[in-house]
N, C-alpha and C positions, 0 to 999 in steps of 0.2 A: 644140276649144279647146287642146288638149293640142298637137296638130300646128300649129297656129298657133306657140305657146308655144320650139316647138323651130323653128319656122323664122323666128322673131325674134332667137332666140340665135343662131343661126349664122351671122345677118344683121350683127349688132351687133358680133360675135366680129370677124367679114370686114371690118366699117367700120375697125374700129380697129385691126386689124393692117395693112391698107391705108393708114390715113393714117399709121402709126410707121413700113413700111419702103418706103411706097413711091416716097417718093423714091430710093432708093440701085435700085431697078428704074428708075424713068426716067435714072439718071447712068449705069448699066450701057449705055442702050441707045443714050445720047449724044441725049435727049428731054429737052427744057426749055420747060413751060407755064406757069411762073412768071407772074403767082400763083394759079395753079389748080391745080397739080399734086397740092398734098396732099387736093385737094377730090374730084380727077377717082381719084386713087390709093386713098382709101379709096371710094369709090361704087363703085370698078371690086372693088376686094376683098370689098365686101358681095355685090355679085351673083356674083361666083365663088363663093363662101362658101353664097351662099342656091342655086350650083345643084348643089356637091356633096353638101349637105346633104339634097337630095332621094334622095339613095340612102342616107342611114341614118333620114330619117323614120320610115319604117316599122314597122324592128325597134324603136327607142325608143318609137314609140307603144302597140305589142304588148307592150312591156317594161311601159309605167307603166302601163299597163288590167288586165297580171295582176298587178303591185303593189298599186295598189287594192283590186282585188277579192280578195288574199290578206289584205290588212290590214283591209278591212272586216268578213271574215267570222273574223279573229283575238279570239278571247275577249281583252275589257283585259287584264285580270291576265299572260295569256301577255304582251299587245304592252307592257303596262308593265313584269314583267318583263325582257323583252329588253333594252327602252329604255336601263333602270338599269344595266345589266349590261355595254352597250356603253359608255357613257359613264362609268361607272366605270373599262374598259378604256384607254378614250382618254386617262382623265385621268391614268393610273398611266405610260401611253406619253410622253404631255407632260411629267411628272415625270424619267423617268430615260433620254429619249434624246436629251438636247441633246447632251450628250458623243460618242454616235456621231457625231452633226452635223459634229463638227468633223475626223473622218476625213478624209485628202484623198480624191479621186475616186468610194469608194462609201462617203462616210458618208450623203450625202444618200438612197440606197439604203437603207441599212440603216436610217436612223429609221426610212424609210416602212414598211420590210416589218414592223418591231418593232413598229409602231403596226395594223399591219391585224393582225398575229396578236396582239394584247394586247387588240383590239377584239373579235376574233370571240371568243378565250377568254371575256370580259367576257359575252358574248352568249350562247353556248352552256352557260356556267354554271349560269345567274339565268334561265334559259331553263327549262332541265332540274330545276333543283331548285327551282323558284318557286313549288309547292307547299307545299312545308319551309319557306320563306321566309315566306310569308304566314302559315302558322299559327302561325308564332312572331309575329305583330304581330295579335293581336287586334285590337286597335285599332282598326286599317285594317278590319279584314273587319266590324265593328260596325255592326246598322241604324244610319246616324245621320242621315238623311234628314229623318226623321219629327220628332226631338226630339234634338238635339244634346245640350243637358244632361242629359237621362238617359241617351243612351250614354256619354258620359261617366265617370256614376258606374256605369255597370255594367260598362263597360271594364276588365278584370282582367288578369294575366297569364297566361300559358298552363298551364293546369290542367295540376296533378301527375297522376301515371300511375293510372288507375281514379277519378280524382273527376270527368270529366267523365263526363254522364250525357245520351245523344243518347235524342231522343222523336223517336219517330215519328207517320206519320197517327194509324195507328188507334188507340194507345193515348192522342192527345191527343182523337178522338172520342168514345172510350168514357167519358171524364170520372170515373174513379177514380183519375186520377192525383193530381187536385187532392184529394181526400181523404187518399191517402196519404205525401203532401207534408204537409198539413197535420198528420196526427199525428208525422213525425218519422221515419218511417221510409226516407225517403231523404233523402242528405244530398247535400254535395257542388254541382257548379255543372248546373246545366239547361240542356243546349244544343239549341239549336233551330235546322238550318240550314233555310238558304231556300228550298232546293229543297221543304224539306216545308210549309212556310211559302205557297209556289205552289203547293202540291197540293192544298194546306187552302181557299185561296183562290179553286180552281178548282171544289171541291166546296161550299163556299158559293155559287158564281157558278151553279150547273147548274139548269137547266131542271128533272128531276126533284124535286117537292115534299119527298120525303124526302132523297132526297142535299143539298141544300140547307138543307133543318134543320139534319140531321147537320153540315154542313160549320158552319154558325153558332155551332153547337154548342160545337165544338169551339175558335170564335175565343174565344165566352164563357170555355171553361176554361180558355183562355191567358191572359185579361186578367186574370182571378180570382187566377191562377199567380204574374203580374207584382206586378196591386196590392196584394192581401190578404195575401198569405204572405208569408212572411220567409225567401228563399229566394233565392241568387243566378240568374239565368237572364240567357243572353248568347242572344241571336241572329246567328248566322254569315252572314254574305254572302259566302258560296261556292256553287260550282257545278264539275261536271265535267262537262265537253262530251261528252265521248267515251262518255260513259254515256247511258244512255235512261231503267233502271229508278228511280225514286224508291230501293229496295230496296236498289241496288245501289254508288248513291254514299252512300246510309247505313251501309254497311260498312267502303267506302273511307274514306269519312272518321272512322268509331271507330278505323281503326287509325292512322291518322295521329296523333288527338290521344293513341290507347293508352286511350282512353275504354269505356264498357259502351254499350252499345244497352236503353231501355227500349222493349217492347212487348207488346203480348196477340197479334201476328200467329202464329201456327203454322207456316206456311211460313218466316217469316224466322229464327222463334226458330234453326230446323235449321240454316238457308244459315249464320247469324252461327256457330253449331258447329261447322259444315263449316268456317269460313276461322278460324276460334280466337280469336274476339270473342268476350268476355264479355257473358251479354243477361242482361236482371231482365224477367222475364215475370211481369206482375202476376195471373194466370193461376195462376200455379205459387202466387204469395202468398196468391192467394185461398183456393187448394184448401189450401194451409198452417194456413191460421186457422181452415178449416171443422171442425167436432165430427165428432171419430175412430167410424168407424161400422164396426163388427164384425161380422163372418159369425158367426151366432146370434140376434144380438140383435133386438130388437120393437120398429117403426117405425109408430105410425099415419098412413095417407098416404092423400091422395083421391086418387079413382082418377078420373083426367081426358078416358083420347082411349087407345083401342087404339092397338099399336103396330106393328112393322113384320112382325114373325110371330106367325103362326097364336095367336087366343085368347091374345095379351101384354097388357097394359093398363097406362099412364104416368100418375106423378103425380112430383110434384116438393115436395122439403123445403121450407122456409120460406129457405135460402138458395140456392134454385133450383135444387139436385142434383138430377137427373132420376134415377128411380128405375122399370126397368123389373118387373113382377111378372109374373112364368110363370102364368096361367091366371087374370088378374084381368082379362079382355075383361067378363065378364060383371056384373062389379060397377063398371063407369061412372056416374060422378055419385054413388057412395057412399064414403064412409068407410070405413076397411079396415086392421085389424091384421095385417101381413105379418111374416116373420122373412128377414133379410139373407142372402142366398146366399153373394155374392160383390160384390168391391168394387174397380172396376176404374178408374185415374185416371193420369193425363196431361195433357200443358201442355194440352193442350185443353180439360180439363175432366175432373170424377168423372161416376162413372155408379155407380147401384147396384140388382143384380138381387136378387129375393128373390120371396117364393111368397106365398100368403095362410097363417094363421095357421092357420084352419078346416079348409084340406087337408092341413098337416101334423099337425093331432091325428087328422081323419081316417087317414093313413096309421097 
C-alpha cells in the first residue's frame, strides 16, 4: 500500500509540473499541438515522474516500515511526549522567524534551519525529561478509565517530599496495611502505581488456587483502602519500559516523587537502602509493638514440632514469635515453662531462644 501511495505522488507531482511548464518545452523545441499540448505535456511528465521514482521507492518504503515499527513499539507517554515538545518548538519558530524571512537571498535559509533546530530542541527536551513532566501532572497519569468522577476528586497535586507513600505487592497482600491505616498510624497520600496494580491482577488471574486467593485478597484490601478509610490514595498510570523487575520501577519511581516505599518484602526493604529510599516495613512496626521480652525472664510456651538441630523444640507466643527451646524435642505437645536465652530480631522477624525451666534448676 505504502509503495503504491509513493508512486501516485510522484505520478501527480509529474502530472502537474508537466502541465505548468510544459509548454515553454514544446516553444523551446518549436512543437505546437495546440490544443493538446498541456494534455500530452503533463501525461508525458507524470510517466517521467512515475519512472524516476522507481529508483527511490524502495528506500522510502524501507524508511516508513521502520517508522512504523519504531512508532508502534514507542511507549505513548515517550511518543506524546516528543509530539508536544516538537510542536511547541515549531510554534516558538513560527513566532520569531518571520523577520529572518525578510533577509534578502538567505532569509528563506535561515527560517528553515531556525525552525528544524527550534523543532528537534522542542523534541529532545519533552523527550528526555518526560518523566519530570508527567509527574508533575497527576492528573494525566490518574486511573480515570474506570470512573472519571472519582479520579477527579482523587486527583491531587504532586505530593510534598516523604508524603507520598508507594505500597507494594506483598504488603498489599498481607492485609495489615488496612488496619494500620485505619488506626492512624500512616498518614500522608497512598500511591498505588500500575505496574503493581498488574501484578496484583496477574496473581488474582493464576491458575494456582492459593496464588489466586492471595491475589483477590489483596484486590479486597484495596477496595477496603479506597471505600472505608479516610485516607487519600491516587493510582498512578505509569510504567517504565526499560525495567522488567516490579521491584525495580518501584524505587525508580519513590525517587522521583521523593516519596517512602511501604512493604513487609526483606529483599526490597535492603535494595530501597542500598539506593537511599526511605521504606516503612510493617515488619519492623510489628516487631515495635510486640511485649519487650528479656533474657531471664519466664515464658509459658507449647511446645509444637522439633526444630532444625539436634533435640530443639518450637512453639510460638500468642503474637506468633517463634520461640526456639534447646532440649525441648522431648516435651512435644506439652506446656512448658522455659527461661529466655537470648533475643534475636530483624526486619524479618524476632526469634526467641531459651531452655526449659526444669533443666536450669536442675543445673
Amino acid at each position: 500500500m505504502v509503495r503504491k501511495l509513493i508512486q501516485l505522488f510522484f505520478f501527480i507531482i509529474g502530472l502537474a509540473l508537466g502541465g505548468a511548464y510544459g509548454d515553454r518545452v514544446f516553444a523551446l523545441i518549436h512543437v505546437h499541438i495546440f490544443p493538446w499540448e498541456s494534455v500530452a505535456t503533463a501525461v508525458l511528465g507524470g510517466v517521467i515522474a512515475l519512472f524516476l521514482g522507481t529508483f527511490v521507492v524502495d528506500p522510502l518504503v524501507n524508511w516508513f516500515r521502520w517508522l512504523e515499527d519504531r512508532l508502534i513499539h514507542t511507549p505513548l507517554v515517550d511518543l506524546l511526549s516528543g509530539v508536544i515538545g516538537l510542536v511547541i518548538g515549531l510554534v516558538i519558530a513560527y513566532v520569531v522567524t518571520p523577520a529572518a524571512g525578510e533577509i534578502p537571498v538567505v532569509g528563506l535559509f535561515i527560517q528553515f534551519f531556525v525552525s528544524i533546530v527550534l523543532g528537534y530542541l522542542g523534541f529532545r527536551i519533552f523527550f528526555s525529561r518526560r518523566e519530570e513532566i508527567f509527574s508533575l501532572l497527576p492528573s494525566l497519569l490518574a486511573k480515570s478509565s474506570r470512573d472519571r468522577d472519582k479520579a477527579a476528586r482523587t486527583a491531587a497535586p504532586a505530593p510534598r517530599a516523604g508524603e507520598a507513600k508507594l505500597l507494594d505487592t506483598s504488603v498489599i497482600i498481607d492485609g495489615r496495611i488496612a488496619d494500620i491505616v485505619q488506626t492512624g498510624f500512616l498518614d500522608g497520600i497512598l500511591i498505588i502505581p500500575s505496574f503493581v496494580l498488574e501484578e496484583l491482577q496477574h496473581i488474582a488471574d493464576s491458575s494456582d488456587v492459593l496464588k489466586r486467593n492471595r491475589g483477590r485478597r489483596g484486590l479486597d484490601i484495596l477496595n477496603r483502602v479506597q471505600k472505608e478509610l479516610k485516607v487519600k490514595v491516587q493510582v498512578l498510570e505509569i510504567d517504565f519500559e526499560e525495567l522488567s523487575e516490579v521491584d525495580s520501577k518501584l524505587v525508580k519511581l519513590a525517587k522521583q516523587l521523593n516519596g517512602k516505599v511501604v512493604t513487609n518484602d526483606f529483599n526490597l526493604n535492603k535494595v530501597c537502602e542500598l539506593q537511599g529510599v526511605d521504606v516503612l516495613n510493617i515488619n519492623d512496626l510489628a516487631n515495635a509493638v510486640k511485649p519487650v521480652v528479656l533474657p531471664g525472664e519466664e515464658i509459658a510456651v507449647q511446645v509444637i514440632k522439633d526444630g532444625k538441630e539436634y533435640g530443639q523444640g518450637i512453639g510460638y507466643l500468642d503474637d506468633g514469635t517463634m520461640i526456639v527451646i534447646e532440649g525441648g524435642r522431648e516435651f512435644i505437645g506439652h506446656r512448658l515453662d522455659v527461661l529466655v536465652t537470648s533475643v534475636l530480631q530483624t526486619s524479618a522477624g524476632r526469634m526467641i531462644f531459651a531452655k526449659p525451666k526444669m533443666l536450669e534448676k536442675a543445673l
